[in-house]
C-alpha positions as CSV (number, residue, x, y, z in Angstrom):
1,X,2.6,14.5,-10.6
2,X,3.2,11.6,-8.0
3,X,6.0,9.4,-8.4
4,X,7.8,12.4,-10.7
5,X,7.2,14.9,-8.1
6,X,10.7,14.2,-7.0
7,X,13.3,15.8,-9.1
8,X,15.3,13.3,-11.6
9,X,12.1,11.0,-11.7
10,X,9.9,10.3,-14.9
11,X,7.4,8.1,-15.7
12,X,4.3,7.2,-18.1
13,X,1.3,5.1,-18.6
14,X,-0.8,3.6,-21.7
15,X,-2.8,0.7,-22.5
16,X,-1.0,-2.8,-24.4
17,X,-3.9,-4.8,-24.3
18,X,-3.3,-6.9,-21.5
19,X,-6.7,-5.7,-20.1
20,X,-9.4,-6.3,-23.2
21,X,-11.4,-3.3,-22.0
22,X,-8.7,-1.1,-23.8
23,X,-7.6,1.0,-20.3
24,X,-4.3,1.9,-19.7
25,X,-2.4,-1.7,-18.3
26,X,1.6,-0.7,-18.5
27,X,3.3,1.7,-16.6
28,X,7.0,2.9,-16.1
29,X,9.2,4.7,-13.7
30,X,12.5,5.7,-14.6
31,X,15.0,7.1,-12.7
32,X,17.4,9.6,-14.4
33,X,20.6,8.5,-12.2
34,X,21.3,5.1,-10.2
35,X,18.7,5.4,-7.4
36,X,18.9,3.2,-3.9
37,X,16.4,0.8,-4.1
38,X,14.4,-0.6,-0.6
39,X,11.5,-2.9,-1.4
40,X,8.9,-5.1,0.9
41,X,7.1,-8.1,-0.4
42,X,4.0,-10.5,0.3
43,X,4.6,-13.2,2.7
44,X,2.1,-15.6,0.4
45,X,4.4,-18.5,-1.0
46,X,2.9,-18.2,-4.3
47,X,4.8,-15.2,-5.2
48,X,4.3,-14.3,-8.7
49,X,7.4,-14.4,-11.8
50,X,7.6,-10.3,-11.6
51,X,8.2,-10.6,-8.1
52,X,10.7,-13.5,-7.8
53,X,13.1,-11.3,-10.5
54,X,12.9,-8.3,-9.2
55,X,13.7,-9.8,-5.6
56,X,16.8,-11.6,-7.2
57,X,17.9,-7.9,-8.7
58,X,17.4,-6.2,-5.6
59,X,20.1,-8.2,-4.4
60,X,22.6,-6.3,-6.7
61,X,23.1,-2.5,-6.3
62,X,21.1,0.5,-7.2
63,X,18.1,0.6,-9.5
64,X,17.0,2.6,-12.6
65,X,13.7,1.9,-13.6
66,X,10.2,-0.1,-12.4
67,X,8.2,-1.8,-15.0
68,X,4.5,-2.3,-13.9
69,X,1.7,-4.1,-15.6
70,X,-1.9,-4.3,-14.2
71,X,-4.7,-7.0,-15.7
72,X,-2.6,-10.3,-15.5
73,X,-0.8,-11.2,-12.5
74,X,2.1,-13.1,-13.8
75,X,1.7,-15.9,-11.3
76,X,1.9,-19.6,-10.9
77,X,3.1,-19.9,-14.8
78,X,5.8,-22.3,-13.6
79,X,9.1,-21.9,-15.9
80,X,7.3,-20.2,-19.0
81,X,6.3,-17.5,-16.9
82,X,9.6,-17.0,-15.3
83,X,11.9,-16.9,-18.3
84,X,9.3,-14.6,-20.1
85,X,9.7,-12.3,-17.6
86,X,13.3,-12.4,-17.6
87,X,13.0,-12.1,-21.5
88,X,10.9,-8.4,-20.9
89,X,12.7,-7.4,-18.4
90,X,16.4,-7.7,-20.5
91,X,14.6,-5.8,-23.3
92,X,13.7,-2.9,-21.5
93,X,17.1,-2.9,-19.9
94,X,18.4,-2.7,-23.2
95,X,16.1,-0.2,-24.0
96,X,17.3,1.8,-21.0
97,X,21.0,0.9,-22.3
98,X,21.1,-0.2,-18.3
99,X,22.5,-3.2,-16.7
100,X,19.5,-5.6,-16.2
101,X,19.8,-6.1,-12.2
102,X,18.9,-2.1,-12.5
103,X,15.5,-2.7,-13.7
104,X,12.5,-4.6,-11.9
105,X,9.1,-5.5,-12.6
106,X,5.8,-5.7,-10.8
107,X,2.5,-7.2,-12.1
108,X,-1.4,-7.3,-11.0
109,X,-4.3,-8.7,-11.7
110,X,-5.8,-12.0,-12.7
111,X,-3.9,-15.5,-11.7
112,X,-2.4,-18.0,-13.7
113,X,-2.5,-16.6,-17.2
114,X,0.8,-16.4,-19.2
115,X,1.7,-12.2,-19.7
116,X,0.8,-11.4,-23.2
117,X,4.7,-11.2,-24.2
118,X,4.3,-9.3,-27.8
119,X,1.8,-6.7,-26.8
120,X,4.3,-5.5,-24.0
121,X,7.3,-5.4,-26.1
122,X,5.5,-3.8,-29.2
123,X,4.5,-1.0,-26.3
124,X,7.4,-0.4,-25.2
125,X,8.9,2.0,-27.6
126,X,5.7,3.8,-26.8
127,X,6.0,3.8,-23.1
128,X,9.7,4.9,-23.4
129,X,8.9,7.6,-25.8
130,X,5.9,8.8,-23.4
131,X,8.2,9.5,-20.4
132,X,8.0,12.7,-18.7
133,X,6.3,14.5,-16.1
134,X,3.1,11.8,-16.8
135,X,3.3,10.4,-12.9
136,X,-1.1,10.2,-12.9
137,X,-1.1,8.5,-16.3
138,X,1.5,6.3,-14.1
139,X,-0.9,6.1,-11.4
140,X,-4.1,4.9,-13.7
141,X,-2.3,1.9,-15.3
142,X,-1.7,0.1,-12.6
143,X,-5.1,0.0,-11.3
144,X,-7.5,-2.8,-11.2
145,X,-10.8,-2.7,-9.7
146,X,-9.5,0.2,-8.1
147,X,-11.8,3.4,-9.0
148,X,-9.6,5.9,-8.6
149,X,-5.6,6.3,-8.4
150,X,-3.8,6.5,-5.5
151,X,-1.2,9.4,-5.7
152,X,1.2,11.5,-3.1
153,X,3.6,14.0,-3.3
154,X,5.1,16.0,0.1
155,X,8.1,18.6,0.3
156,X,10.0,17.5,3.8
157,X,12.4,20.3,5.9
158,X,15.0,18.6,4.4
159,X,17.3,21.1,2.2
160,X,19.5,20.3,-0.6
161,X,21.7,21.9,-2.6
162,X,18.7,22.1,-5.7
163,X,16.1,22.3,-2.6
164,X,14.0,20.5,-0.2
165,X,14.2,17.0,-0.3
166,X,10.7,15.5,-1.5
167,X,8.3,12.6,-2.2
168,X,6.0,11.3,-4.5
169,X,3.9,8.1,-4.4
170,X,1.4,6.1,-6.3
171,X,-0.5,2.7,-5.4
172,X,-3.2,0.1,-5.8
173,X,-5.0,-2.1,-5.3
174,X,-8.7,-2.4,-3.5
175,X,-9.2,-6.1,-2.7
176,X,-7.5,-9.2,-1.1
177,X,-5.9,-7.1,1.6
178,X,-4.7,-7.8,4.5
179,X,-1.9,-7.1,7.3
180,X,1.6,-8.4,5.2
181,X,0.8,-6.1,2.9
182,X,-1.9,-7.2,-0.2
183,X,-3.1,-7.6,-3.6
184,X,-1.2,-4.2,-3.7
185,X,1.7,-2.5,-5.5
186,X,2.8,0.6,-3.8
187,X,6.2,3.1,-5.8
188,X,7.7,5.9,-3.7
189,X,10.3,7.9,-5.1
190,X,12.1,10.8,-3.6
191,X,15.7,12.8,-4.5
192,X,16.7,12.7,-0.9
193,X,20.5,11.0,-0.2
194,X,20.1,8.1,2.0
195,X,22.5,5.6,2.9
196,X,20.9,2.2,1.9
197,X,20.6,0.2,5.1
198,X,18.8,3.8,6.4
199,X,16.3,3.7,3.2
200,X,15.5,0.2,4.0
201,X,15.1,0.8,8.1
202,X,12.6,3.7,7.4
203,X,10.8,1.6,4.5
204,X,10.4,-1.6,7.1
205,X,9.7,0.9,9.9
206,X,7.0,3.0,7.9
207,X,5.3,0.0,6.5
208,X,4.9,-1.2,9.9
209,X,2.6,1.4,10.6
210,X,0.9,1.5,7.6
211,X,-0.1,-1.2,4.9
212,X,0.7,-3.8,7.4
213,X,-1.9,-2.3,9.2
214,X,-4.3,-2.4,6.5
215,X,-7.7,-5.1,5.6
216,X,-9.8,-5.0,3.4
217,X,-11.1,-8.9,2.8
218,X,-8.2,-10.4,4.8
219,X,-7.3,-12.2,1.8
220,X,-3.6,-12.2,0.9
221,X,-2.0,-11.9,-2.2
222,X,0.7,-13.7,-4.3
223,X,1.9,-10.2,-6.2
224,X,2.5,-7.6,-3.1
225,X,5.6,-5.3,-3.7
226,X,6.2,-1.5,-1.8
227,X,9.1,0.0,-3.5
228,X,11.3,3.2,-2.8
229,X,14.0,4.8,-5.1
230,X,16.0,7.5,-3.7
231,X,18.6,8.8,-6.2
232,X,20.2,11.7,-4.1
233,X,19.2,14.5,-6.8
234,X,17.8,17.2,-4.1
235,X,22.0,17.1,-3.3
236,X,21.1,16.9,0.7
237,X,23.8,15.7,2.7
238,X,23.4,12.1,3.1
239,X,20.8,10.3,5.4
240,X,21.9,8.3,8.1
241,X,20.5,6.2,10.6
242,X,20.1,7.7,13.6
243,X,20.9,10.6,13.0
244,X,18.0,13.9,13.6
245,X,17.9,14.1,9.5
246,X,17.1,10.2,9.7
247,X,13.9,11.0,11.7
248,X,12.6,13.5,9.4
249,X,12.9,11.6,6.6
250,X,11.4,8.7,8.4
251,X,8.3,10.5,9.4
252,X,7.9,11.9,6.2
253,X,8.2,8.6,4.5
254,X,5.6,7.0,6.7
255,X,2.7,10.1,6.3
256,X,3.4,9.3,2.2
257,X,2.8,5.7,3.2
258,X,0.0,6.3,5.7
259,X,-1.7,8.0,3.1
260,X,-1.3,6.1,0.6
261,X,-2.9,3.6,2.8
262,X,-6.2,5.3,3.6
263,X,-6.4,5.6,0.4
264,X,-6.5,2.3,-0.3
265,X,-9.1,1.6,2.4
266,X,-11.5,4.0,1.2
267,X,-11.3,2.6,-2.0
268,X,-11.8,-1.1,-1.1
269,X,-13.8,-2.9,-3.4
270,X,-17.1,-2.1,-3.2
271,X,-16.6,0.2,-0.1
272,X,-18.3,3.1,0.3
273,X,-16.8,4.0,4.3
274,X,-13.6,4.2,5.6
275,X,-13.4,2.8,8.9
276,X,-10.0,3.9,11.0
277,X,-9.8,1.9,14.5
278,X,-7.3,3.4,17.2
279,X,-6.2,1.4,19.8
280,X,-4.5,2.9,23.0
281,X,-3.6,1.6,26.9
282,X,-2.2,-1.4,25.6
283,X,0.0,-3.5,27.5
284,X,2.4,-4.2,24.7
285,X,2.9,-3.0,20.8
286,X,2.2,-6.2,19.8
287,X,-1.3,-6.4,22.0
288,X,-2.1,-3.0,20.1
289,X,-1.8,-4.1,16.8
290,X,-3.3,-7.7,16.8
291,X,-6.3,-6.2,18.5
292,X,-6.6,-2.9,15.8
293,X,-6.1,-5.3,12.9
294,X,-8.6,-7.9,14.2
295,X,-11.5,-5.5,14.3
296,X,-10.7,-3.6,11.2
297,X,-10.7,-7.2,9.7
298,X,-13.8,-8.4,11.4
299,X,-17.1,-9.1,8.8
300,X,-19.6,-8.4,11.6
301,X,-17.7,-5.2,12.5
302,X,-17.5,-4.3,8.5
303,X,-21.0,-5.2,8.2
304,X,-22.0,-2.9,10.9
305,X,-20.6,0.0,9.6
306,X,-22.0,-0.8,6.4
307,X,-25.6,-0.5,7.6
308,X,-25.2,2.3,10.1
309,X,-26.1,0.2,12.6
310,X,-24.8,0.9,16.5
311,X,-24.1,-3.0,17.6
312,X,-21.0,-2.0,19.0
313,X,-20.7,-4.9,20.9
314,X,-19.1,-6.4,17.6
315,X,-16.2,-4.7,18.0
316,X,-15.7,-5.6,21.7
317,X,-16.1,-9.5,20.3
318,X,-13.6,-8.8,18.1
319,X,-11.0,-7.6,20.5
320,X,-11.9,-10.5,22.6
321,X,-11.1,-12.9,20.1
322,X,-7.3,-12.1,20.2
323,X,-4.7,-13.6,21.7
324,X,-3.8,-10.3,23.5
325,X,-4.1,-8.9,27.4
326,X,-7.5,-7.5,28.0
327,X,-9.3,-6.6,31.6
328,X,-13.1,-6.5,30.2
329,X,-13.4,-3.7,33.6
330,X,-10.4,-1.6,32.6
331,X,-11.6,-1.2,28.7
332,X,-13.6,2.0,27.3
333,X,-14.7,2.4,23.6
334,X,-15.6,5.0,21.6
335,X,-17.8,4.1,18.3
336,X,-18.0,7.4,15.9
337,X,-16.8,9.6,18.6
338,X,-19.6,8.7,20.7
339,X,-18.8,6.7,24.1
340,X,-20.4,3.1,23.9
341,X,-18.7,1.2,26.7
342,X,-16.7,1.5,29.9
343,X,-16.1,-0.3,33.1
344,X,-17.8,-3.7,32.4
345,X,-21.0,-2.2,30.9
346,X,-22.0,-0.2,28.6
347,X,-23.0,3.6,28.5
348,X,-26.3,5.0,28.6
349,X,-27.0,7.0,25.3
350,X,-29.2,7.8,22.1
351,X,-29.2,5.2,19.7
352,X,-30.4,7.6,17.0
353,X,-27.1,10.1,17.5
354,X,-25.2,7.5,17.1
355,X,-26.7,5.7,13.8
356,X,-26.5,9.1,12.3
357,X,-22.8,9.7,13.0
358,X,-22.8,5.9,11.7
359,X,-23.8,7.2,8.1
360,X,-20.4,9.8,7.6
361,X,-18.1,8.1,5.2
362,X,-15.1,8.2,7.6
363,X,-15.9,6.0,10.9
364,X,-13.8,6.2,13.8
365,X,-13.4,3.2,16.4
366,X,-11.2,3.9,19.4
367,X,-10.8,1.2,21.9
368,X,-8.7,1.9,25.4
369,X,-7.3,-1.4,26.5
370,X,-6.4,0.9,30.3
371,X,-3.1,-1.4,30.5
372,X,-0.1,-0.2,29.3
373,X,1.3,2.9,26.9
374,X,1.1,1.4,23.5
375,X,-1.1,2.8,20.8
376,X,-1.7,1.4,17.4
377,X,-3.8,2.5,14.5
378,X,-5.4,-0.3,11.8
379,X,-6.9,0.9,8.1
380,X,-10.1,-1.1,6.7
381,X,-13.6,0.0,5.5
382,X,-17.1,-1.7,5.1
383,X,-18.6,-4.8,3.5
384,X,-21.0,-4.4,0.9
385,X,-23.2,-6.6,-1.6
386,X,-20.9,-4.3,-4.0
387,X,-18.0,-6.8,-2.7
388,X,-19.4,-10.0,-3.6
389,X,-20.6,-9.0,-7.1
390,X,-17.3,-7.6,-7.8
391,X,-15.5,-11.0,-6.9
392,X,-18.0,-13.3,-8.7
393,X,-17.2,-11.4,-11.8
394,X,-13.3,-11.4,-11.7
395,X,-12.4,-13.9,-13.7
């Protein structure tokens, strides 16, 4: 259900043949009432055609409807690319019977190759007619190399005249990841009644704490995009910022993000554990987060987990490496639950325990810096010879 958990949301899913394997490539959300529209996007300065349009719309009022097409980024097709896109993106609006600014598009996939324009249009009837309660089928065309899809739906405390305010999510994407979000394409919808500048402070706020806090290669992508509609259908008095309703939504906005996010992390390409590393005692928020996303990046840390093996002093390199406040004697880390270090030196304990709780598929790293009150949480998983075989093939 997902993205259509949400009441006044629709969606569907089918394959074009963009991707030559024949799996579903095109999906659509549609929103069955102007929605409010908040959106984050790569940092990369390559951005990709879909993007650059749907940043110009976003600009302009609320939204109706995301377009989504996995297997060809869109990208670095200089004014060919652009103006197709604009060409797809004014037929489906037309489609819709919607102003054009309402709709926006997001691609994924390889580089450099122009969209196949006439397999998306001759879909589109198709996809239109296919809209419904089809937020999985949603879910599975925008994948990649992902192996599974990445869905979420949550009822919040929040009531409504037609009931609680909820939310529904769907996202990809398993590789070039890192913190400024990824090679990833994240839709939340929910019927909650927000006022706009409040939908964007929870999105920027929520992201914060989630897929900017995620790595999977540290490799950053051109086609990033985290989108949230919120069309006001649950009838809830309106959301503002500030306010004890704003706070609940918030939270409830970043859990659907957070999970979306580990997720993503257990899924990274070619991964087969999820690594989570906590960082607390730190002498500023900043501190806590370069040092949580430095060893959740780190290959030596990655590799570790990958083999089960208890050389936990990689991790306290790692943390070293930052440009952050550390006291070596004040620090204390934990490595699967199981106390590795504290003090200056390191703690007396069986290597055996540990290289079994090494083998679970969710590892947890927790690192007290003994400085300060901040705490910040980073999303990554291991590095396999999966990885590399999967990335000399993409082409």
């Amino acid at each position: 259900m997902s993205v259509t958990y949400p009441r006044g949301f629709r969606a569907s899913g089918m394959s074009s043949g963009i991707k030559e394997n024949g799996r579903p490539d095109l999906a659509l959300v549609v929103s069955d009432r102007p929605a409010r529209a908040a959106a984050l996007s790569t940092a990369n300065r390559f951005k990709a055609a879909s993007l650059l349009v749907s940043l110009e719309h976003l600009r302009r009022g609320e939204k109706r409807a995301v377009l989504i097409n996995s297997g060809n980024a869109n990208c670095l097709n200089g004014r060919a690319g652009l103006e197709m896109t604009r060409r797809l993106v004014a037929e489906l609006a037309a489609a819709l019977q919607v102003p054009v600014e309402e709709v926006l598009f997001a691609s994924t996939g390889k580089i450099g190759l122009l969209l196949p324009e006439s397999k998306i249009t001759g879909a589109l009837p198709s996809l239109l007619a296919g809209l419904g309660d089809h937020g999985h089928a949603a879910a599975e065309a925008i994948m990649t190399t992902d192996r599974v899809a990445k869905e979420y739906r949550f009822e919040t405390g929040l009531a409504g005249r037609t009931g609680p305010v909820r939310l529904g999510g769907m996202a990809k994407g398993v590789g070039m990841i890192r913190p400024e979000l990824a090679t990833m394409i994240a839709v939340i919808t929910t019927d909650a009644a927000i006022e706009a500048s409040a939908l964007r402070q929870a999105l920027k706020e929520s992201v914060q704490e989630s897929f900017n806090m995620l790595t999977v290669d540290e490799d950053q992508s051109t086609n990033d995009f985290v989108l949230v509609l919120a069309n006001g259908a649950a009838g809830n008095p309106r959301i503002k910022a500030g306010t004890p309703a704003y706070a609940v939504f918030r939270d409830a906005l970043r859990d659907c993000c957070v999970d979306l996010t580990r997720q993503l992390a257990a899924d990274g390409e070619g991964a087969e554990k999820l690594i989570v590393v906590k960082v607390g005692g730190a002498w500023s928020l900043r501190d806590a987060r370069r040092i949580a996303r430095r060893i959740a990046g780190s290959s030596l840390v990655k590799s570790m987990i990958s083999g089960s093996n208890p050389n936990w002093g990689r991790v306290l390199a790692a943390a070293g490496s930052c440009a952050a406040r550390i006291r070596p004697e004040k620090v204390r880390l934990d490595l699967a639950g199981v106390p590795v270090f504290a003090a200056g030196e390191k703690i007396a304990g069986d290597p055996a325990e540990l290289r079994n709780r090494l083998e679970k598929k969710e590892i947890m790293i927790e690192l007290d810096l003994g400085l300060g009150a901040f705490s910040a949480t980073a999303y990554g998983c291991d590095l396999t010879e999966e990885y590399v075989r999967i990335n000399q093939e993409y082409s």
